[in-house]
N, C-alpha and C positions, 0 to 999 in steps of 0.2 A: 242666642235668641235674637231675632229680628228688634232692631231700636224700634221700632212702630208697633211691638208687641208687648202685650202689659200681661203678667201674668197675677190672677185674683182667685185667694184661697173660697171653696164654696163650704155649706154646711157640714158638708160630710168629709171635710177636712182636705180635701186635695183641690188641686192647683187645676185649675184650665186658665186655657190662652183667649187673649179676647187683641181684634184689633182694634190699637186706639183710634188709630186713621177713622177706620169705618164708623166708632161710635161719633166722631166729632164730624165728620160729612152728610151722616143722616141727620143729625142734627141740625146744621147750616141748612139741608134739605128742606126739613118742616119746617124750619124758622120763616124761608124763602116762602113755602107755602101757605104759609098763613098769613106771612105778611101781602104778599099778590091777592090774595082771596076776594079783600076787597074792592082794589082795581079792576080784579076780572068779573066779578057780580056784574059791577057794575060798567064796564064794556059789553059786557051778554046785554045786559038791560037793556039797551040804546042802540045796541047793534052795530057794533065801532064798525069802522072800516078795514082794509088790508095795511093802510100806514099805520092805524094805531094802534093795532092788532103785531103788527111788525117789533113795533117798540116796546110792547111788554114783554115777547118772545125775548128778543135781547137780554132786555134786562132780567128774566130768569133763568138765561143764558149763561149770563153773568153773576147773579147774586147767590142762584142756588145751585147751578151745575157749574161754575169754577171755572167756565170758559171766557177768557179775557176776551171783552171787545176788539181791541185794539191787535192782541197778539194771534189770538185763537181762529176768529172769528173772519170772515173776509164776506164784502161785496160784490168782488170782482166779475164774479160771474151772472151779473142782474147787468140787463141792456135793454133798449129798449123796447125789444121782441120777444120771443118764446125765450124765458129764463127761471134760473132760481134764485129764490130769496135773500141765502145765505149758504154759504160752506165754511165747516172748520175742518180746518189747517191744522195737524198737527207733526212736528219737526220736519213742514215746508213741505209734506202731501196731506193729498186730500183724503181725511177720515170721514169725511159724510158732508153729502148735500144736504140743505133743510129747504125743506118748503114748508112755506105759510100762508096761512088762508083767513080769510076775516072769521072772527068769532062766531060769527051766526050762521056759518057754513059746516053742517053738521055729517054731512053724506059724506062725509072724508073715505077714500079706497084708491087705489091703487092705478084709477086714471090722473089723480094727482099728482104723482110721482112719475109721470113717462120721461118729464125732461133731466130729472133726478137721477131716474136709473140707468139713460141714457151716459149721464156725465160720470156716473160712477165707476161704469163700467170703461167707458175709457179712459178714465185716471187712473184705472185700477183699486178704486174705492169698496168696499162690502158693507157699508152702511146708508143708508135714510134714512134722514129726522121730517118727517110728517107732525105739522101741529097748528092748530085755530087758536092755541093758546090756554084752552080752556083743554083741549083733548091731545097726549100728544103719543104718536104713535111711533114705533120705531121698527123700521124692516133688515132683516139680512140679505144680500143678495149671493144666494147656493145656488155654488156651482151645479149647472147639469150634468149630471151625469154621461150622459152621451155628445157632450161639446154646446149645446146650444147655449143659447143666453142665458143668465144666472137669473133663477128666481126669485121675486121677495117674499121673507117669509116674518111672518109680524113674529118681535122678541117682547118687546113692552108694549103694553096698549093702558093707557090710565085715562082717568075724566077727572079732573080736580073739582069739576064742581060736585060730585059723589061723596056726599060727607060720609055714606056709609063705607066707603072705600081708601078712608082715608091712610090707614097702615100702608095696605096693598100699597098705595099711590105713592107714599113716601118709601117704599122697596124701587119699585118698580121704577122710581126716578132715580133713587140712591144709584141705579145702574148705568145712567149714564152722566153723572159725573165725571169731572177728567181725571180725576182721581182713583173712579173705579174701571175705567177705560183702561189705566196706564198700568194699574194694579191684575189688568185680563177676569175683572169680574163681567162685564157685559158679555165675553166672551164664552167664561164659563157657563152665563144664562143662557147664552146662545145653541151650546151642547146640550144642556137638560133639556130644555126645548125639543132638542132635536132626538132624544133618546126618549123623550117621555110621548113623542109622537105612537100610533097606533101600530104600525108593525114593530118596533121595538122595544113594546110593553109584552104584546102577543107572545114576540119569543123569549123575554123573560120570564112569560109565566112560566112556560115550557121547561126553566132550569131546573138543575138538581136542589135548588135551596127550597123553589117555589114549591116542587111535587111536594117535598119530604114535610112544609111544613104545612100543605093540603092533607096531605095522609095523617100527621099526626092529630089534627083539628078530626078528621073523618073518624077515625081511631077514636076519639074520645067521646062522639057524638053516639056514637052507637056502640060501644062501650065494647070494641071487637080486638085483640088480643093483636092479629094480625096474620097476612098470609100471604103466600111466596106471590108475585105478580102483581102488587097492589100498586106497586110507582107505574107497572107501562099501562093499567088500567086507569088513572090517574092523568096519563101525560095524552093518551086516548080521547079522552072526555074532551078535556084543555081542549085538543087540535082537531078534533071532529065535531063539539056540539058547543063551545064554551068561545073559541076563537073565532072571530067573523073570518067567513072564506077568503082566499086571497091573500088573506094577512103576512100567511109564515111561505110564501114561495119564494 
């Protein structure tokens, strides 16, 4: 068993595996979060600027996602022209540009990000960190299919200042940690994401688990025994009146 793995008896007497890593990183997570809350109220309030807006970035940078200032983290690519923010560095390439914006800049999309994805793409980077501080969004750059430039595709989107949102936001952060970066969970968000998209639900419905547990639910709703042809009248339905057009080509 992995040392970063605890194993904890539950009620019904058997063992599952829990990561320790993971419980003690969400944790720094929210701790971070709650402790900023009231910095960032109160830069919303007043409508900080992009320098002071910068400096809380960092510092949650640093305090809750585990990214060193000094090691992680670089300047180098901020001049005094069209630039970005920040990038992190990790074992001396570049894992993702951030851009930062003042707090009170709420229209956050994806013309914020052109000199981002620009540098991503020629470092060979698949990440941007987009964030006001208050909002922080994170894109994948997928590959095209047919060779053209890689698209972003949002993985996390949180708003800190959503108390109603607060679990989601400490998930949804827990993901970009360097911890869960290094551990390939951003990554694996990045797949669900990608699998939970609309044509790849469509042709799951279409699978043999999906019919057979449509038919059984049908079977019991109408209290009908059953009969030869029920799965491809089933899988019919799904791909002619149930699936949006387009979907399964």
């Amino acid at each position: 068993m992995d040392a970063e793995e605890t194993q904890v008896m539950t009620r019904t007497g058997q063992f599952t595996t829990t990561l320790s890593w993971e419980t003690s990183v969400r944790g720094r997570v929210a701790a971070a979060v709650d402790r900023l809350s009231g910095p960032l109220a109160e830069l919303a309030e007043r409508d900080a600027n992009d320098g002071d807006t910068r400096m809380l970035v960092a510092d949650f940078f640093s305090v809750g996602l585990n990214f060193s200032k000094y090691q992680d983290m670089t300047t180098e690519y901020r001049t005094s022209g069209d630039s970005i923010d920040y990038a992190i560095v990790l074992d001396g390439e570049l894992f993702a540009p951030v851009e930062v914006r003042r707090i009170g800049q709420e229209d956050l999309d994806l013309r914020n990000i052109q000199m981002a994805r620009r540098l991503a793409v020629e470092e060979g980077a698949e990440w941007v960190f987009l964030t006001n501080g208050r909002i922080w969004r994170v894109y994948h750059l997928r590959p095209d299919a047919d060779g053209g430039s890689p698209q972003p595709v949002t993985v996390v989107d949180v708003d800190l200042l959503d108390e109603d949102a607060y679990q989601s936001n400490i998930d949804g952060l827990f993901h970009l940690t360097r911890e869960a970066v290094e551990h390939g969970r951003l990554d694996a968000l990045r797949r669900w994401r990608e699998t939970a998209e609309a044509a790849p639900v469509a042709r799951a419905l279409l699978s043999d688990e999906v019919v057979e547990a449509v038919r059984d639910r049908l079977r019991e709703s109408a209290e009908h025994p059953g009969h030869l042809g029920e799965d491809e009248e089933i899988r019919r339905v799904l791909a002619e009146e149930v699936v949006a057009r387009g979907l399964l080509d």
